[in-house]
TORFINU-524340 format. One record per residue (C-alpha): residue number from 1; residue in three letters; x, y negated, z. Coordinates in Angstrom, 1 decimal, padded with zeros to 4 digits. Example, Ala and Ser with C-alpha at 12.3 -4.5 7.8 and 13.67 -1.06 7.14 Angstrom:
residues 2
+-----+---------+--------+--------+--------+
| num | residuo |     xx |     yy |     zz |
+-----+---------+--------+--------+--------+
|   1 |     ALA |  012.3 |  004.5 |  007.8 |
|   2 |     SER |  013.7 |  001.1 |  007.1 |
+-----+---------+--------+--------+--------+
This chain:
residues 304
+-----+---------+--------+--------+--------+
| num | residuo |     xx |     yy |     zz |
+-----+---------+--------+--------+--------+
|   1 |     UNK | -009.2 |  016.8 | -001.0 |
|   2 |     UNK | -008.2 |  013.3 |  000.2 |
|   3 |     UNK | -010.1 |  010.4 | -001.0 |
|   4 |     UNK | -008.8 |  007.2 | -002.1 |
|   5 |     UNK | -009.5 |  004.0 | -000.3 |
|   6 |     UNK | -009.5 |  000.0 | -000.9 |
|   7 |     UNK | -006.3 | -001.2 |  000.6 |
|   8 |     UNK | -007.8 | -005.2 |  000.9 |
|   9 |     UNK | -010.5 | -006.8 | -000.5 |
|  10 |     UNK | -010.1 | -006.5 | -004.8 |
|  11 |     UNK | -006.8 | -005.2 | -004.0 |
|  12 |     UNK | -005.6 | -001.6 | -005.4 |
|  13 |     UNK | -007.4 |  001.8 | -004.0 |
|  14 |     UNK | -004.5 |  004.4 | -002.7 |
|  15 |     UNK | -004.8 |  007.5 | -000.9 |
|  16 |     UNK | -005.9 |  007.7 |  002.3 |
|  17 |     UNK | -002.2 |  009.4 |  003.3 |
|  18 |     UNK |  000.9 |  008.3 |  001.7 |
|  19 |     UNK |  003.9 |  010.9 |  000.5 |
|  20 |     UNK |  006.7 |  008.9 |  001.7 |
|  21 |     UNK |  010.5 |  009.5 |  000.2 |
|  22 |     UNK |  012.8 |  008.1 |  003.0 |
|  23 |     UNK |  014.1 |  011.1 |  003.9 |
|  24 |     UNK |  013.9 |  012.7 |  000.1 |
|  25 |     UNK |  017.2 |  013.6 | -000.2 |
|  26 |     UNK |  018.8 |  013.7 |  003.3 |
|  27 |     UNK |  019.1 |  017.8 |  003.7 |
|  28 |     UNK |  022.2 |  019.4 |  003.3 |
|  29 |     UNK |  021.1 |  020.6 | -000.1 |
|  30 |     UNK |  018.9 |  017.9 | -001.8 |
|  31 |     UNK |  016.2 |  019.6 | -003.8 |
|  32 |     UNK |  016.3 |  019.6 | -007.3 |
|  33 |     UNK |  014.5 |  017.4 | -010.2 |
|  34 |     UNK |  011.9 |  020.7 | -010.3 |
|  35 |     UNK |  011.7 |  020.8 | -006.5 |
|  36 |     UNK |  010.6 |  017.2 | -006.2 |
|  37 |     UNK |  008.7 |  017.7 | -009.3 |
|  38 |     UNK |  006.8 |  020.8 | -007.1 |
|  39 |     UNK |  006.1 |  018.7 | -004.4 |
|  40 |     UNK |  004.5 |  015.9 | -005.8 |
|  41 |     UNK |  002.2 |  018.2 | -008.0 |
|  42 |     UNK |  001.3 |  020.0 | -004.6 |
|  43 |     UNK |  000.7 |  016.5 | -003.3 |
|  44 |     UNK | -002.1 |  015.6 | -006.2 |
|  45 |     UNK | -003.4 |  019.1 | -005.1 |
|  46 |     UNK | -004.1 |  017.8 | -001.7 |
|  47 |     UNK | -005.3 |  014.1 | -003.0 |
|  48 |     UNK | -002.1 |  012.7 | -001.9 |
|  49 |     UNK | -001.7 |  010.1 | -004.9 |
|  50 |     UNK |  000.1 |  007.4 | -003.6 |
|  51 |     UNK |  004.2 |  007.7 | -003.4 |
|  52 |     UNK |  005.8 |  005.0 | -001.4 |
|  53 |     UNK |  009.5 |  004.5 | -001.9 |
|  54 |     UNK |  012.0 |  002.0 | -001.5 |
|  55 |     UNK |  015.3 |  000.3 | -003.2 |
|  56 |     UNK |  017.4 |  001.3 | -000.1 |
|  57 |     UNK |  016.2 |  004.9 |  000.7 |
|  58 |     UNK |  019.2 |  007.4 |  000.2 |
|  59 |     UNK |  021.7 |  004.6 |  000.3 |
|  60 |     UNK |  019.9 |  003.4 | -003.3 |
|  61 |     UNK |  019.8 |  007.1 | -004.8 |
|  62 |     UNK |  016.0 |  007.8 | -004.0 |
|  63 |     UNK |  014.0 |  005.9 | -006.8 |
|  64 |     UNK |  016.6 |  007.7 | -009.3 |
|  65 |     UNK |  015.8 |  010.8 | -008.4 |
|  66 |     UNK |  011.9 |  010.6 | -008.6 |
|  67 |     UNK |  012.9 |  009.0 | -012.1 |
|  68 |     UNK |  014.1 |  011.8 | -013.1 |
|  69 |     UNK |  011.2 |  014.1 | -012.4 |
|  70 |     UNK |  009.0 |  011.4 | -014.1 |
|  71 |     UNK |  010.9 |  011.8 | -016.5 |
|  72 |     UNK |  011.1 |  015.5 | -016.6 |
|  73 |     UNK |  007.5 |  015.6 | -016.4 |
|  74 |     UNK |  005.6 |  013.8 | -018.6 |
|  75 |     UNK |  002.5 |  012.1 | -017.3 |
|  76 |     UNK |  003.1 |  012.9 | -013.7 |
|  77 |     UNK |  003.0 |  009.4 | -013.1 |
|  78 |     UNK |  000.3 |  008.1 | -014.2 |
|  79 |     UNK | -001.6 |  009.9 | -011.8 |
|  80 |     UNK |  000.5 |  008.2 | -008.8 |
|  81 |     UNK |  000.5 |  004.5 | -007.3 |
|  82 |     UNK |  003.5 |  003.5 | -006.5 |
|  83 |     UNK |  004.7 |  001.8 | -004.1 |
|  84 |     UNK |  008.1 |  000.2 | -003.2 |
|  85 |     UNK |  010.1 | -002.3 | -001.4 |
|  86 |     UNK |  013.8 | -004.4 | -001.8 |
|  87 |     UNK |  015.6 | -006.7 |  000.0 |
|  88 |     UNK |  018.0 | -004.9 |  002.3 |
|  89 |     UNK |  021.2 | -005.0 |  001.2 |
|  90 |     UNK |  024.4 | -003.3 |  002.8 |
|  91 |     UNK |  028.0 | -002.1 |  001.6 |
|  92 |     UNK |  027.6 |  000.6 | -000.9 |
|  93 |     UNK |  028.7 |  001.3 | -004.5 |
|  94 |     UNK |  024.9 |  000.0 | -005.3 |
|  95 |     UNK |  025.8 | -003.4 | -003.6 |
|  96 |     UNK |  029.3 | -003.9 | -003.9 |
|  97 |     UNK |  028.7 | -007.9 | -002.9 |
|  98 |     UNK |  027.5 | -006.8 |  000.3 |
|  99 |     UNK |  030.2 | -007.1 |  003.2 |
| 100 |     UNK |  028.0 | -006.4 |  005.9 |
| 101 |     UNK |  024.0 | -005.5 |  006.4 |
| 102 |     UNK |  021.7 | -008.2 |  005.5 |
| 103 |     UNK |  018.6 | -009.0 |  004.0 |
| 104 |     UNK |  018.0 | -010.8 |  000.9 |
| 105 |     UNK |  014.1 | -011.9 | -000.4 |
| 106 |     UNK |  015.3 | -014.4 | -002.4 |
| 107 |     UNK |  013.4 | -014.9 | -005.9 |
| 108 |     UNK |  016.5 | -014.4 | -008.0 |
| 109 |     UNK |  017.2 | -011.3 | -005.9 |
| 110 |     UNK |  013.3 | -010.1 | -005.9 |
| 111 |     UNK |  013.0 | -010.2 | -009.6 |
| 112 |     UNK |  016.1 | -008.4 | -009.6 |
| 113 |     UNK |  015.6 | -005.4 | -007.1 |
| 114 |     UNK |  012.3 | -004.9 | -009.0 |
| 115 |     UNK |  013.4 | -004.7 | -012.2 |
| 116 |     UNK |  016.0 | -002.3 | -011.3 |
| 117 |     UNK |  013.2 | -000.2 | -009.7 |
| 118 |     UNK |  011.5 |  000.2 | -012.5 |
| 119 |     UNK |  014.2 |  001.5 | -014.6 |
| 120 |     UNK |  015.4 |  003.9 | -012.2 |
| 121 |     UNK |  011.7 |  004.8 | -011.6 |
| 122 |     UNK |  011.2 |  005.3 | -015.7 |
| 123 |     UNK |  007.9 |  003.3 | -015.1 |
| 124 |     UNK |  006.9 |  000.1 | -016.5 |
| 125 |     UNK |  004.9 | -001.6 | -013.6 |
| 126 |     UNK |  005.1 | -000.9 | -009.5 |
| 127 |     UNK |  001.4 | -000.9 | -008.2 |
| 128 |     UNK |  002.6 | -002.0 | -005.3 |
| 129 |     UNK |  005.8 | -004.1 | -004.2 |
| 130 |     UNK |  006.8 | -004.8 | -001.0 |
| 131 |     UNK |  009.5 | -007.2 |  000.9 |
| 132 |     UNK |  011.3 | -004.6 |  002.9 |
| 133 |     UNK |  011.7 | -006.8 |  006.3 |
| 134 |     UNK |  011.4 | -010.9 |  006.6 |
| 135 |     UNK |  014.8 | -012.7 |  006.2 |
| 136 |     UNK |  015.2 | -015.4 |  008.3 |
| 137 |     UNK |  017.9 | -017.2 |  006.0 |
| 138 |     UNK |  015.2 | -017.6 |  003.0 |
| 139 |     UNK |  012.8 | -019.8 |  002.7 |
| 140 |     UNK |  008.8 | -018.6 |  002.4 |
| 141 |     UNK |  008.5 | -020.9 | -000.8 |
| 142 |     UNK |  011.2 | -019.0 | -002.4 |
| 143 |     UNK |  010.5 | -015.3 | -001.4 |
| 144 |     UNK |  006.7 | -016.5 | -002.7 |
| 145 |     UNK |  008.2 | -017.4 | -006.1 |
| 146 |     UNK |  009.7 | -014.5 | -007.2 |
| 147 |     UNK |  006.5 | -012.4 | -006.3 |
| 148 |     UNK |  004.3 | -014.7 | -007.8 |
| 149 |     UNK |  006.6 | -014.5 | -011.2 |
| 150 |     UNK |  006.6 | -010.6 | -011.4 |
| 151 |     UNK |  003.3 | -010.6 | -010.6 |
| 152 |     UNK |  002.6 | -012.9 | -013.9 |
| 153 |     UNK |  004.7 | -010.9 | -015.9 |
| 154 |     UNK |  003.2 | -007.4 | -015.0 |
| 155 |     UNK |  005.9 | -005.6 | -013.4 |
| 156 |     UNK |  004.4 | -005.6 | -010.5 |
| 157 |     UNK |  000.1 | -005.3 | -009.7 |
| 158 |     UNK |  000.1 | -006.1 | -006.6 |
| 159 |     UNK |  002.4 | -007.5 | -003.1 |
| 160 |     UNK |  002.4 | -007.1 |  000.3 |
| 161 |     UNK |  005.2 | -007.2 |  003.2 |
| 162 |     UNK |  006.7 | -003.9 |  005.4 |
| 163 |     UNK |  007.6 | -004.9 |  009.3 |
| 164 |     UNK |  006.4 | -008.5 |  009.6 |
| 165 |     UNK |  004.8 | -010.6 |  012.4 |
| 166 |     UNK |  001.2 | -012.2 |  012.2 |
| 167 |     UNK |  002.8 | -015.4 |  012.3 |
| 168 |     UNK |  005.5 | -014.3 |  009.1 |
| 169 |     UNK |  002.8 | -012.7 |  007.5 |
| 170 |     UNK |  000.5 | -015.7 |  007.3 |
| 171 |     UNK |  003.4 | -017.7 |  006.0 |
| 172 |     UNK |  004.2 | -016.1 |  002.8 |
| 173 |     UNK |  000.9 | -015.4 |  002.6 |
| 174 |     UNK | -000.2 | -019.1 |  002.3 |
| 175 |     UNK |  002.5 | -019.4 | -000.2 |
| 176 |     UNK |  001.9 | -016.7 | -003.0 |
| 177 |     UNK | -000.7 | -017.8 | -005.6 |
| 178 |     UNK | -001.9 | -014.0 | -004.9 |
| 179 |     UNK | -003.0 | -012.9 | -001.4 |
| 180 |     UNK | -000.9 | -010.1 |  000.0 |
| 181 |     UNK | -002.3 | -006.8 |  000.1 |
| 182 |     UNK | -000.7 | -005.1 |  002.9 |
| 183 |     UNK |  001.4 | -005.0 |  005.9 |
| 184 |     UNK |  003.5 | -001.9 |  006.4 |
| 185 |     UNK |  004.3 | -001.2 |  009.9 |
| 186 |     UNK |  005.9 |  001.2 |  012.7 |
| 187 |     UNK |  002.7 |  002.5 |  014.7 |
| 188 |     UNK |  002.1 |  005.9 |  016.3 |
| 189 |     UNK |  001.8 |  007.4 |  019.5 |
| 190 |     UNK |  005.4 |  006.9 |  020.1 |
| 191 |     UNK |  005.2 |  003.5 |  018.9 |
| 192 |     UNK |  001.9 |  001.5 |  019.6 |
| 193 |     UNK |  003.7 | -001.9 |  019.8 |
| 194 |     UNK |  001.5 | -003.1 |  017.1 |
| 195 |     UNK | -001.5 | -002.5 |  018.8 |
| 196 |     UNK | -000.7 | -005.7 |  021.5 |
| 197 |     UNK |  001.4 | -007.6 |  019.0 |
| 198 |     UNK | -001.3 | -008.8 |  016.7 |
| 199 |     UNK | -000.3 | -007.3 |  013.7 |
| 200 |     UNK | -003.2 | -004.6 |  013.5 |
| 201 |     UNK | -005.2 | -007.1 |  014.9 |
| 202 |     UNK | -004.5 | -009.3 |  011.6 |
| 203 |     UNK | -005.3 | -006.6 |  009.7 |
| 204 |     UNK | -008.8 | -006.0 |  010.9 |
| 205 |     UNK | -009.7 | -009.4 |  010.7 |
| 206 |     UNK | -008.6 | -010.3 |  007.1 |
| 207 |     UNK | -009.9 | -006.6 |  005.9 |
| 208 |     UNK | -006.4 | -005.3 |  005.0 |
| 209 |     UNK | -005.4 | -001.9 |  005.7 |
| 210 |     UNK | -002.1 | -001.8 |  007.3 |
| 211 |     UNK |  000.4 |  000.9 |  006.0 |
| 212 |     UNK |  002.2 |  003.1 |  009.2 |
| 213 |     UNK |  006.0 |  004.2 |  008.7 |
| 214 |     UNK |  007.1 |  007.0 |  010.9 |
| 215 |     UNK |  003.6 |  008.2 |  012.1 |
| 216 |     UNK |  005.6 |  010.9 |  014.2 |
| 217 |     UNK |  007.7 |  009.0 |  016.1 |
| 218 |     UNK |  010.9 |  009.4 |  014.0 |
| 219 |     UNK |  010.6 |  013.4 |  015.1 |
| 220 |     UNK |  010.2 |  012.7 |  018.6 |
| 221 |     UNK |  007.3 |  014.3 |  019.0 |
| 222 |     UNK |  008.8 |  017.9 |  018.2 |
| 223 |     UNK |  011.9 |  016.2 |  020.5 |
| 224 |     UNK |  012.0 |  019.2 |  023.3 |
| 225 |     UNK |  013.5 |  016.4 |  025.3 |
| 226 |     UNK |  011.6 |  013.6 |  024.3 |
| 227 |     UNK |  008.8 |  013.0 |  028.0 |
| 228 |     UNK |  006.3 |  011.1 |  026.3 |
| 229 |     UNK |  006.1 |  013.6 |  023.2 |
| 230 |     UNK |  006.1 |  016.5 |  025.5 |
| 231 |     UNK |  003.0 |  015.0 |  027.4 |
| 232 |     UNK |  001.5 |  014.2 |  023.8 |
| 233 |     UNK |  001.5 |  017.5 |  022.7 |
| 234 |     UNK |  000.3 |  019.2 |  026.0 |
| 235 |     UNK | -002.7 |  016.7 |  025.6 |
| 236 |     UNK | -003.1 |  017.8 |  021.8 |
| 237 |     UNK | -002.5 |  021.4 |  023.0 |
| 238 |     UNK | -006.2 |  020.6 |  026.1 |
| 239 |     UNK | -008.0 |  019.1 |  023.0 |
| 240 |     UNK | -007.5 |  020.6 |  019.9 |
| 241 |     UNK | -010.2 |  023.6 |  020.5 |
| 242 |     UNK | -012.4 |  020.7 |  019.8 |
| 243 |     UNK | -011.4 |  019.7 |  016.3 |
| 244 |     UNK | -010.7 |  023.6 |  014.6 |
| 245 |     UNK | -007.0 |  023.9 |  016.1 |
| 246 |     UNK | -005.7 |  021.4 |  014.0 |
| 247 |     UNK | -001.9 |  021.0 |  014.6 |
| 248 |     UNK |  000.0 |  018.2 |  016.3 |
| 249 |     UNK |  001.0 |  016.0 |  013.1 |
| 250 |     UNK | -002.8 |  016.2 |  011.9 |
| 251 |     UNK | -003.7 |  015.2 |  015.4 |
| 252 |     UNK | -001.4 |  012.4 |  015.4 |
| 253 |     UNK | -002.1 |  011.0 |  011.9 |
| 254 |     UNK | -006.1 |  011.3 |  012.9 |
| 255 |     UNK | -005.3 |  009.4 |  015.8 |
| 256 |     UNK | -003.8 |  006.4 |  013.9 |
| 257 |     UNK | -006.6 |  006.5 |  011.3 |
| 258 |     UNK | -008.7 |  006.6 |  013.8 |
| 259 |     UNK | -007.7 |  002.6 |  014.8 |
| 260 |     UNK | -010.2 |  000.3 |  013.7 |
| 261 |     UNK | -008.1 | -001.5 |  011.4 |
| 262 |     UNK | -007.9 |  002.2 |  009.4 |
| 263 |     UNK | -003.9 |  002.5 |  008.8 |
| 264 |     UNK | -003.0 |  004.7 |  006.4 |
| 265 |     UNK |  000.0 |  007.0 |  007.7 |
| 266 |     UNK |  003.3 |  007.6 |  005.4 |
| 267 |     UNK |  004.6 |  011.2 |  005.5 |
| 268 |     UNK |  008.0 |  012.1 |  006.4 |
| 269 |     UNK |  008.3 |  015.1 |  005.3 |
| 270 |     UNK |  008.9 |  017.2 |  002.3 |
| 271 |     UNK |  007.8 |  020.5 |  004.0 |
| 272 |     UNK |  004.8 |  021.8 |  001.7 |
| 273 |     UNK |  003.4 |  023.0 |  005.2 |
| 274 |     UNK |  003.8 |  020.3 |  007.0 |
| 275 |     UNK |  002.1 |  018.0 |  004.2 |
| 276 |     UNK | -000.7 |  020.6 |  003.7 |
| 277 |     UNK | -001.6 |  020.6 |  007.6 |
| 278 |     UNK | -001.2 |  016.4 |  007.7 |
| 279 |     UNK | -003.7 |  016.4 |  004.8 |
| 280 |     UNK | -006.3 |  017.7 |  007.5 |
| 281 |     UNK | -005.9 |  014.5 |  009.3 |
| 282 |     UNK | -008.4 |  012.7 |  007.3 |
| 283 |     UNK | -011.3 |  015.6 |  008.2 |
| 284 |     UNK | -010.4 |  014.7 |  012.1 |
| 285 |     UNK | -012.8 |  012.4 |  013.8 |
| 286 |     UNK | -011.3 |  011.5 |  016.8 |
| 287 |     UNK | -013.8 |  011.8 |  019.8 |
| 288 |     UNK | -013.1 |  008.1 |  022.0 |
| 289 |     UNK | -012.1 |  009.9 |  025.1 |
| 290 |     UNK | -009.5 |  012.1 |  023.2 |
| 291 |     UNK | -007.8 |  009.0 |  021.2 |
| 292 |     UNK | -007.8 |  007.4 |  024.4 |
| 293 |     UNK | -006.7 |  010.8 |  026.1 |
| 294 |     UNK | -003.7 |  010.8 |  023.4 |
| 295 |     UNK | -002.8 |  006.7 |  024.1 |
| 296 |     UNK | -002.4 |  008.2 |  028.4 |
| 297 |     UNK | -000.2 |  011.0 |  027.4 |
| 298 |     UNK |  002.2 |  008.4 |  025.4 |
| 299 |     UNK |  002.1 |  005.5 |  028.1 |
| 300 |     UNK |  002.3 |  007.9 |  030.9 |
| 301 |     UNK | -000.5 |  006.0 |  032.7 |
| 302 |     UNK | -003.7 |  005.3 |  032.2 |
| 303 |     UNK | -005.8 |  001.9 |  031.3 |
| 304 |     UNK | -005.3 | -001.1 |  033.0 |
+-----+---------+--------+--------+--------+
């Protein structure tokens, strides 16, 4: 069973892997209030107690429908954290102001998103909110304001940022009255950008455990077509005698944790397999050769 872990210094302790809803509702037959109910019980099975959501995910319709198994089910959510994020906005029934994709992270529009959150949530509090990507057109003092209110009124415990730079992240973060918690980013094999851009580096040094979105490479690593998953998973396929045949997403969530700065990966998938196998991830001790083994079979070369 997964453990739960500090996500910064006195900030909230989540689970060590994250069940993450973007792509909730996106099969041809969305599953049911029972179904997701199902799935997030089989996630507290596993220690998998930390849901991370989002205002935009399924075009606005995902925090509704884990609403409505909260609702359905009484007490399921107090044994989660949740986690979500606002300030993408684009044309939809939900946004009917919107002529065109853009971010907002405004105050007024913070407090806003947030609240809205936790009524289609049924929940009176978000442990966690984040600001879904930096807008350029707003200023640090302003997105800081509207955190810093919902954070004094409760509705939210804690804040953080998703897809920032060191140099954003610092910003804001000398502006809240509340250090940021977090710093949700794209990192996995198929995306190590944020191991040369600073961002994990920032992490490690102020003792805040990064967040990683799309630990699988957006699917590419099952992509049949895809040269830099297929030489992954023929390098997973040479070392995985040595950690008890533990499939390819365990092997690629192990190898993320495995980076100093301890991300914690967010499932993509609904698959009760699939998130019963990446549970394993947090048994795998990565060996260094292997995680380095892992980084050659992505770049296609080997260290400078």
């Amino acid at each position: 069973m997964l453990a739960s872990v500090s996500l910064s210094p006195n900030g909230p302790r989540v689970s060590q892997i994250i069940f993450g809803t973007w792509r909730l509702l996106d099969s041809d037959t969305p599953p049911t209030t029972q179904q997701i109910i199902q799935t997030l019980e089989l996630c507290l099975e596993l220690g998998i107690s930390t849901i991370d959501t989002a205002e935009i995910y399924g075009l606005y319709t995902v925090e509704a429908a884990i609403g409505a198994a909260f609702k359905d089910q009484p007490g399921l959510r107090e044994q989660f954290q949740i986690i979500s994020k606002c300030g993408i906005d684009v044309p939809s029934a939900a946004k009917s102001k919107a002529s065109l994709p853009h971010y907002n992270s405004g105050s007024d529009n913070l407090i806003a998103c947030a609240e809205k959150s936790l009524s289609l949530l049924n929940i009176d509090h978000l442990d966690i909110l984040l600001v879904h990507r930096p807008d350029w057109f707003t200023a640090a003092d302003d997105t800081a304001a509207g955190l810093d209110l919902l954070l004094q009124q409760g509705k939210i415990l804690h804040a953080g940022v998703s897809n920032y730079s060191p140099a954003q992240f610092d910003l804001l973060n000398d502006r809240v009255n509340t250090p940021l918690v977090t710093n949700q980013l794209e990192f996995s094999l198929l995306n190590m950008e944020a191991l040369d851009d600073g961002s994990l580096t920032q992490c490690e040094q102020q003792r805040l455990r990064p967040m990683a979105w799309s630990p699988l490479g957006g699917g590419r690593l099952y992509d049949p077509n895809d040269e830099a998953g297929q030489r992954i998973r023929q390098c997973m396929q040479d070392i995985r005698p040595r950690y008890h045949d533990a499939d390819d997403s365990a092997l690629a969530l192990a190898w993320i944790m495995a980076h100093p700065a301890k991300p914690i990966p967010i499932l993509g998938t609904t698959q009760a397999q699939r998130i019963s196998s990446s549970a394993l991830a947090a048994k795998i001790k990565l060996e260094r050769q292997d995680w380095y083994a892992l980084w050659q079979a992505s770049t296609g070369y080997s260290v400078p």
